[in-house]
Phi, psi and omega in degrees: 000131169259116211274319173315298176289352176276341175268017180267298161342298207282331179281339156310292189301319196286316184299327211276316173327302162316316184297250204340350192264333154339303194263000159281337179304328200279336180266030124262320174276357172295289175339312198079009168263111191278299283230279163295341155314316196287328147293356154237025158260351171294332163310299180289326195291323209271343188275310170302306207269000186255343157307289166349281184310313220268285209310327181287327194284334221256345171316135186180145174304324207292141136273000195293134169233136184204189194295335208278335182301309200275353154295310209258300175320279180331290180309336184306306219284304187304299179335275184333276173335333190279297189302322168335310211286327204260327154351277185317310149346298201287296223268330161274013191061350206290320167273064159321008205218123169285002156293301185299310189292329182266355180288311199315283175335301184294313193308317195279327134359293178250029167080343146346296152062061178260166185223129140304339184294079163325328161235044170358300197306343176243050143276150179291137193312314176315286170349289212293283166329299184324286171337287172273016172271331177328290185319331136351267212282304165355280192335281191282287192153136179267357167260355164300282210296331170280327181315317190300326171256319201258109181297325189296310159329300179300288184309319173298300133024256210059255204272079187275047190295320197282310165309300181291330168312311200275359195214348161265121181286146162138125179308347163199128163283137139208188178326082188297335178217165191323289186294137186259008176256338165261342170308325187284303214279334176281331178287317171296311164335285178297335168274342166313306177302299168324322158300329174263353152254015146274339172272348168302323150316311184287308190296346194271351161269023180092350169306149181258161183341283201297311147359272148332292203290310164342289159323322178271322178295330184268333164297310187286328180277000172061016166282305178105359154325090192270150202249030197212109162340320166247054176037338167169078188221322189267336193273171201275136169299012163281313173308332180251030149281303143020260207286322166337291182276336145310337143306303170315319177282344174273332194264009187271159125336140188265287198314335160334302216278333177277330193276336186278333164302345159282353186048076216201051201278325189325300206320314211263354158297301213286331185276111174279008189259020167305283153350315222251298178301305171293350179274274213310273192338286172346289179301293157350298148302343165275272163005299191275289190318315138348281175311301252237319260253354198250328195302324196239179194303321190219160155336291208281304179279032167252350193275300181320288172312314166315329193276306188301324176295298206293336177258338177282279155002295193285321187271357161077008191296269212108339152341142149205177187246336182223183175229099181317004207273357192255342169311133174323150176311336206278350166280323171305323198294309199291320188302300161357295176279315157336297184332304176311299188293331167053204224225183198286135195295198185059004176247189182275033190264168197257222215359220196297291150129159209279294216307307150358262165333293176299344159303300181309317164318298195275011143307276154335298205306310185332290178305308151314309162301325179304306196304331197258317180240030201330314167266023176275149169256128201246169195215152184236111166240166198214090194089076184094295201270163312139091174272136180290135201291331160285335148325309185277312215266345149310298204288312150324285146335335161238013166279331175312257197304340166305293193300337202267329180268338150012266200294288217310325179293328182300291201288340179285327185280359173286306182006313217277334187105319190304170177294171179298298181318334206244342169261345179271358168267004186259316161300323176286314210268331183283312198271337146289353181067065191232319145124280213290145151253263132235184163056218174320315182271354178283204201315293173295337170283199186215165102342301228306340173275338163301180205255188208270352170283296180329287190298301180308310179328275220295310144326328191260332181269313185281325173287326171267304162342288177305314200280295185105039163067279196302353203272280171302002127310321170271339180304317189288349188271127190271009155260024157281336218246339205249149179327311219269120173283000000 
């Protein structure tokens, strides 16, 4: 293991982080709040100097890069970045309790947007930014984003292939082009725009600025940090179509968005967990609307609130416009099952993810036919290409541990005493990146009555989630650690 390079990453990632905090500080003193300028420059100064410290001690000729490095940076950087992250919170009282403020961080961090809060509205605007920029830098990946920029990043790096892998959702990443510094520029590319043309939607609806961008960050990062108590409740059906439909868009593959600027439409036809992803939603929505339908004045806004639920979910955002808990058991149960299914790998969306899934189908059928047919050779494919038996046996493997830290989560947050209900949708919603759960955790609700064991789980289940599990899972492991490849 090369210890020297992981700390040249994590001081990177810690510098860069600092920087980003710059413009919540400048909407504090603009604010006229000295008090929190002053927790996040107290931040940024605490940030400089321990990046300072990691890159000098941390010099070295050695580049050796390989997976297991790129594994172990990636878990360091995000822990680091977290604890970091989470200060300006602390230091400004608006979170006294530094527990609550690193669950608030991690939750924004990994796109999540589970909450301690009870009244959002009264943080100070700087606090509210901080919150939704997370989901942001979250989304795509702050170490993608140093392949992209940070010339210093790349050469420490080497083969940072290993960095995007650990850190891009999705059973397998790779390279959209020859160079991995343009593939990273191009995925930050496409996500900026995208971002900025949600927020260009939103102000031609009448959004105010500051809004907009808060809005657009928790939309593009599929996190769902709402800068309002009642979250997108208040705003206009044109706005929260808006965010409808940019949930959706967001839960897509970002390489689609490059093959469709190559006019490379067969390619983006050809994808079936494209297919797949727009068949469940679709249906999801017809289903709930069906259900729902009675509840409200018309169709088309009970097809509206559906759509806006269904994407919001599935695409792991956490938004809402109502509070589905009044919804039938038979619409929740779809929200429900969503929760599992998550949004396309390779986007900022959370859960299982439909490639994922539709692999495990065809998986089954596989075995069934093997089960029918024992001496046929069955083959599993998928947009075409012939998926590799290791592929499957990943995918296998990490439905395995997926499920097995579940349970675990499950049964350590019963501690608190809460219902059944409330704590596996509290688990589902944390480890998935989804935020909103039922019962106690749902639209209206907070985290905030757990207990501070409960909030680290639930902290550690949203870092894994995002991560996809083995990036923090090899830290623990002693050949992570050891000299010998």
């Amino acid at each position: 293991m090369n210890v020297k390079l992981l700390g040249r990453i994590t001081g990177l990632t810690v510098l860069l982080t600092g920087m980003f905090m710059l413009v919540p500080m400048l909407i504090a003193v603009l604010d006229g709040e000295d008090a929190n300028a002053l927790s996040y420059a107290g931040t940024i100064a605490l940030m400089a100097a321990f990046s300072a410290l990691l890159l000098f001690f941390s010099r070295s000729r050695d580049r050796t890069f390989y997976a297991q490095e790129g594994f172990a940076a990636t878990g360091i950087s995000w822990i680091v970045m977290s604890l970091f992250g989470a200060l300006p919170f602390y230091f400004s009282g608006e979170i006294p309790r530094y527990i609550d403020a690193l669950f608030e961080i991690v939750s924004g961090f990994t796109t999540t947007g589970a909450s301690i809060l009870s009244n959002v509205e009264a943080l100070s605007r700087c606090n509210l930014y901080w919150r939704s920029f997370s989901h942001w830098l979250g989304g795509m990946g702050m170490l993608v984003f140093l392949l992209a920029v940070v010339p210093e990043a790349r050469k420490t790096a080497g083969s940072g292939i290993h960095l995007m892998r650990a850190e891009s959702p999705g059973p397998s990443v790779g390279k959209l082009t020859p160079h991995l510094r343009q593939t990273a520029m191009i995925l930050y590319g496409l996500y900026i725009l995208l971002t900025a043309l949600c927020i260009v939607f939103l102000l031609l609806g009448g959004m105010p600025v500051f809004d907009s961008f808060c809005i657009a960050f928790g939309t593009a990062g599929t996190g769902g940090f709402a800068i309002r108590n009642s979250s997108m409740g208040e705003y206009s059906l044109y706005l929260q179509s808006v965010v409808t439909v940019f949930m959706l868009l967001f839960g897509v593959n970002f390489s689609l968005y490059y093959l469709l600027l190559l006019r490379q439409f067969k390619s983006i036809l050809k994808s079936e967990e494209l297919r797949l992803y727009i068949g469940i939603a679709g249906g999801s929505i017809l289903l709930i609307t069906l259900n729902i339908s009675g509840m409200y004045k018309s169709v088309y806004e009970a097809f509206h609130h559906a759509a806006f639920q269904v994407s919001s979910i599935m695409t792991t955002t956490g938004f809402a416009t109502v509070d589905f808990e009044q919804w039938p058991a038979f619409s929740k149960s779809i929200l429900f099952a969503l929760m599992f299914v998550g949004a396309c790998a390779g986007s900022t969306g959370g859960g299982l993810k439909v490639s994922r899934v539709l692999l495990l189908l065809k998986s089954i059928r596989r075995t069934i036919r093997k089960a029918l047919h024992p001496r046929r050779v069955q083959i599993v494919r998928m947009d075409g290409r012939v998926v590799d038996e290791e592929t499957s046996n990943n995918v296998n493997a990490y439905l395995a541990v997926y499920c097995v830290i579940l349970l675990l989560s499950f049964i350590v947050i019963s501690l608190d005493g809460y219902s059944i209900g409330t704590n596996i949708s509290a688990v589902t919603a944390c480890f998935n990146n989804i935020g909103p759960g039922f019962e106690l955790v749902g639209a209206t609700g907070n985290y905030g009555h757990y207990s501070d064991l409960s909030k680290l789980v639930l902290a550690a289940d949203m870092l894994l989630g995002r991560l996809e599990i083995f990036p923090l899972l090899v830290l623990l492991s002693p050949d992570t650690w050891s000299r010998k490849r």
